[in-house]
N, C-alpha and C positions, 0 to 999 in steps of 0.2 A: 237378284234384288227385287226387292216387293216395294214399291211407291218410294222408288231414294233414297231405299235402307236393306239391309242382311237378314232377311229373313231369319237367319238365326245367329249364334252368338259369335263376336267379331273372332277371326283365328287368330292364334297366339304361336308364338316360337316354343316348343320345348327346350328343357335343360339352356333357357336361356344363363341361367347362372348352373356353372359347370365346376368339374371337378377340374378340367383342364389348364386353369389356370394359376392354379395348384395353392388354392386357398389357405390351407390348412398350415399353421406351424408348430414347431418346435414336436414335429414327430409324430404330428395329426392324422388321422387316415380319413381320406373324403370322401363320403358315401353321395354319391347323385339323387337326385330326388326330382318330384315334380315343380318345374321353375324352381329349383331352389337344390340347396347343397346342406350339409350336415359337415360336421368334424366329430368323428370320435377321436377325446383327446385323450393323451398317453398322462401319467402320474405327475399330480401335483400343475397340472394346464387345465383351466377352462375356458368359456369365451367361443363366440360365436366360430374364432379362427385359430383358437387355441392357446390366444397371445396373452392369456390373463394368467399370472404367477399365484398360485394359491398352496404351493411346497411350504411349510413350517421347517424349520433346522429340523436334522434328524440326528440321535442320539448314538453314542459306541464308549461301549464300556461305563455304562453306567451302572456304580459299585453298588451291590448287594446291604442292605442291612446287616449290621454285627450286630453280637452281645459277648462283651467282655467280661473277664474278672479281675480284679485287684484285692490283695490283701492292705493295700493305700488306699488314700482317701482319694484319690485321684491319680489317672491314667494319661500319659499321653501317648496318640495313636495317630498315626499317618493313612491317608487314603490315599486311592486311584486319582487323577482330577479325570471326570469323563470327559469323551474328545465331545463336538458336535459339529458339524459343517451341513453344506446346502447341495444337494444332487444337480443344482443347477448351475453351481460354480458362482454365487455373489457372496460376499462377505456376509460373516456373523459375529457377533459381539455376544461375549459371553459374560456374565456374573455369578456373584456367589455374594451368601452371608459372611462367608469365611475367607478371612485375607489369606489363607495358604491351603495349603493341606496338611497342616499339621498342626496339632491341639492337643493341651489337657485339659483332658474333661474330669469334672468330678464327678460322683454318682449319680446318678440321673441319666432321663433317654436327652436323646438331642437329635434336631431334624438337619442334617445340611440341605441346603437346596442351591443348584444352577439352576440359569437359567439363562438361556439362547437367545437372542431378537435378530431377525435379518431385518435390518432396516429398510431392505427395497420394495417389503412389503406389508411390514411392523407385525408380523409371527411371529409366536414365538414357542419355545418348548422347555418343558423341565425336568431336571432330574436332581431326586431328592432318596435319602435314604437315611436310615434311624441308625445312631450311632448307640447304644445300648452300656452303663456302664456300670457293674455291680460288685459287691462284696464276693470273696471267693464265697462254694458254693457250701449248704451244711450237709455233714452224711445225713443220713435218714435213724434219728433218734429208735432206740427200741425201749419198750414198754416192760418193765416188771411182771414176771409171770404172776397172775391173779391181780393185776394194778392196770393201769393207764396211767397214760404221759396227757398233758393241758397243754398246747402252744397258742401263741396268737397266729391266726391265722391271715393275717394283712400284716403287707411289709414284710412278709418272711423273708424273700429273699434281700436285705436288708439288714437283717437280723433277727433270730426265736429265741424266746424267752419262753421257759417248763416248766412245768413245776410238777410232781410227781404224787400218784395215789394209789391209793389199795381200795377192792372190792369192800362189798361188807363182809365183817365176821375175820379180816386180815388187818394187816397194817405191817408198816416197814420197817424193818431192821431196825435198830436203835442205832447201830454207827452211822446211820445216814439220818439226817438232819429232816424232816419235810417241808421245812423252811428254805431250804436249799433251792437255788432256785438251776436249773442249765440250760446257760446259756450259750449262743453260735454264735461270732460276730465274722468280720470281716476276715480272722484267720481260715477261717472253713474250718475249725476244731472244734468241740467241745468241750465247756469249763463246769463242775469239776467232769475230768473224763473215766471217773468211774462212778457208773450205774449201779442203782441196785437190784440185781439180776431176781429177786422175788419177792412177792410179798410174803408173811408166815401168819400162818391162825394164829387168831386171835387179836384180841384191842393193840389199842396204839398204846405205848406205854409212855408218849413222849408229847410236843407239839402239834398237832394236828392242825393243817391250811385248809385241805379239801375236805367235805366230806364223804367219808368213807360210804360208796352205792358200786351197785355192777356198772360196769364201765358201759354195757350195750345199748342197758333200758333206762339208769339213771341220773344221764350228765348232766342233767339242765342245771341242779343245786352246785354240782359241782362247775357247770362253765360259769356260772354265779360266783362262786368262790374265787373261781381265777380272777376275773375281770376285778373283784374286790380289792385283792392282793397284787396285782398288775400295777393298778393305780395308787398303790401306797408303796412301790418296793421302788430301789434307785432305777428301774427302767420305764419310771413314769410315761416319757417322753414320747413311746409309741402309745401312748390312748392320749396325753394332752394334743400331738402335733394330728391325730384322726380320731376327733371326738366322737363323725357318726357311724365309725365302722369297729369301732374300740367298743363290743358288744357280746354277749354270750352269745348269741347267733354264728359270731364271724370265730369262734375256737374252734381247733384240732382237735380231734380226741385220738389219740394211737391207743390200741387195748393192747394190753399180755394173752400172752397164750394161757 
């Protein structure tokens, strides 16, 4: 002691806060420190002691997105419901958009969604998955040797509407129509289902929709053509219901051999 006082700094007890007293909960591991203690906590614990609940519900079997077909206008389909619970054993309260598991859908996608809350600590979790429901599917249209096929190219799966052409210096058959239009709907068939498997030298001696160019270098007049004929023929409906994708930009073109 110097004049009444510690010459240097007052002594202190170490590990006065210990691991000894076994700090740590729900599975904590206590690391010793200087005057002081640690918890490393185990999943879904934090907090100085490990006492604080920060687990969200956790999810099982939560169903995959589909994509369905129907040749109807509507499907009905049953799902999994996914389970959820809490790894810490408190209640959960689960919801959904959907009173059951089971629904007819019409065409179109659809989102279900759960979703989980543990009240004890208002977490919560979701699970959500696209129910998908479409027209059976079309084969893959083939093209008139020295011709090309025109589809719209949006909405196909949906439905495609064709319309059929020859190069220059060709043109089609006379028993087929090129006002003709083939069409795919919801049966997955083709109407009419017989193509015309060539085009023949020389002019058109008939009708003429498209004009007649190489199908490789010259489609722009001709996806002009289509999109003309689109919106004048009974399948209006796919360019009135997507006026800004109902465009010669957005056509198919399949070429012949």
């Amino acid at each position: 002691m110097v004049n009444g006082g510690w010459s240097r700094s007052t002594p202190r007890c170490l590990f006065a806060e210990s691991c000894r007293s076994g700090p740590c909960q729900n599975g904590g591991t206590c690391v010793d420190g200087l005057a002081r203690y640690d918890c490393v906590c185990g999943s879904g614990w934090t907090g100085k002691n490990c006492d604080v609940d920060v687990q969200a519900p956790v999810v099982d079997q939560c169903p995959s997105s589909v994509r369905l077909t129907t040749s109807s206008r509507e499907m009905t389909y049953t799902w999994t419901v996914p389970v959820f619970s809490d790894p810490h054993g408190n209640p959960v309260k689960t919801s959904s958009d959907y009173d059951s598991n089971n629904f007819t859908f019409p065409w179109g996608d659809f989102t279900v969604l759960y979703t989980a809350v543990k009240p004890s600590n208002g977490l919560e979790t979701n699970c959500s998955f696209t129910i998908s429901v479409r027209p059976k599917p079309c084969p893959p249209i083939v093209a008139p040797s020295d011709g090309y096929v025109l589809c719209n190219g949006w909405r196909a799966d949906y439905g495609q509407y064709c319309l059929v052409g020859c190069n220059a210096n060709y043109s089609l058959p006379r028993s087929f129509d090129a006002r003709q239009w083939l069409v795919c709907g919801a049966s997955g068939h083709w109407a009419p289902d017989l193509f015309p498997l060539r085009c023949k030298v020389g002019d058109a001696g008939g009708h003429v929709v498209l004009t007649p160019g190489d199908c490789l270098s010259g489609t722009h007049k001709q996806k002009e053509d289509f999109i003309h004929a689109l919106k004048r023929s009974p399948f209006n409906s796919v360019c009135i219901d997507n006026p800004t994708i109902c465009s010669p930009d957005n056509v198919n073109v399949v070429c012949g051999a």
